[in-house]
C-alpha positions as a printed NumPy array, in Angstrom:
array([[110.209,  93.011, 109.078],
       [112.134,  94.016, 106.13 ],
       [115.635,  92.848, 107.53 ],
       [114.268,  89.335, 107.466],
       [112.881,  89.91 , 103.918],
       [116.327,  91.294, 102.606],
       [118.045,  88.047, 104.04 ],
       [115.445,  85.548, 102.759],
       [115.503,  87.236,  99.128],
       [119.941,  87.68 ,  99.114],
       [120.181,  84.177,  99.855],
       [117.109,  82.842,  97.559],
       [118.548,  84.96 ,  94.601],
       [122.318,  83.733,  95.383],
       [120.544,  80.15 ,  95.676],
       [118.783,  80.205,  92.228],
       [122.434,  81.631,  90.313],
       [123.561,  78.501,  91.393],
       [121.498,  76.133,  89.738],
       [122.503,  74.356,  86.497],
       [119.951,  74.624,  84.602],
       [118.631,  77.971,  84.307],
       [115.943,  79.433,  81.916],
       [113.406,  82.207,  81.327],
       [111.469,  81.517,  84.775],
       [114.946,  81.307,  86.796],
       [115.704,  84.776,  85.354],
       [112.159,  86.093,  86.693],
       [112.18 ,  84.521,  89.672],
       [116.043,  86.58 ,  90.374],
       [114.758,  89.938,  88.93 ],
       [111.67 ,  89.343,  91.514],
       [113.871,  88.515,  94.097],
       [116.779,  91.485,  93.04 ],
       [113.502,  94.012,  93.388],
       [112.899,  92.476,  97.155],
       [115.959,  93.136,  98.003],
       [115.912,  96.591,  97.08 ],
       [112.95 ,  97.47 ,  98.391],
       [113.844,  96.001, 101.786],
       [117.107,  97.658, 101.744],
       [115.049, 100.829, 100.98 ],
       [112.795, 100.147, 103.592],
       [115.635,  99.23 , 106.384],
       [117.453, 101.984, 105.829],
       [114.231, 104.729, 106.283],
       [113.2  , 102.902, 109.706],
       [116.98 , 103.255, 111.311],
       [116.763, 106.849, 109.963],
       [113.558, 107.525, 111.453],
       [114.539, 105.584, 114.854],
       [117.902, 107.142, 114.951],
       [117.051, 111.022, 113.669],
       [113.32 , 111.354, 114.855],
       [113.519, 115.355, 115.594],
       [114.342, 115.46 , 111.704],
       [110.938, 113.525, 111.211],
       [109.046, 115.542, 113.634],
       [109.921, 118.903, 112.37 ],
       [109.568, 117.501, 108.678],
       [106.062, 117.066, 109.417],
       [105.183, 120.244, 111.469]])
């Protein structure tokens, strides 16, 4: 799920730089969109660790 989300927001954020005109709501809408991004990339990168290093998880939790 958050792969998906991490495209979707790179290329919306990349799509809105590009526009002409640009004022205060094109600079919230890219901070809204940087924040997805990171959070997705956050989130991505905890799943592969937990699919990839799961006794780490398991003793973590014992």
């Amino acid at each position: 799920m958050s792969a998906p989300l991490f495209a979707v927001s790179a290329m919306m954020g990349l799509g809105a730089l590009s526009v002409p005109c640009q004022g205060a709501t094109n600079g919230g809408a890219i901070s809204g969109m940087a924040v997805a991004v990171l959070i997705s990339a956050t989130t991505a990168g905890h799943c592969l660790c937990v699919l990839l290093l799961p006794q780490a998880y398991i003793k973590a939790g014992s």
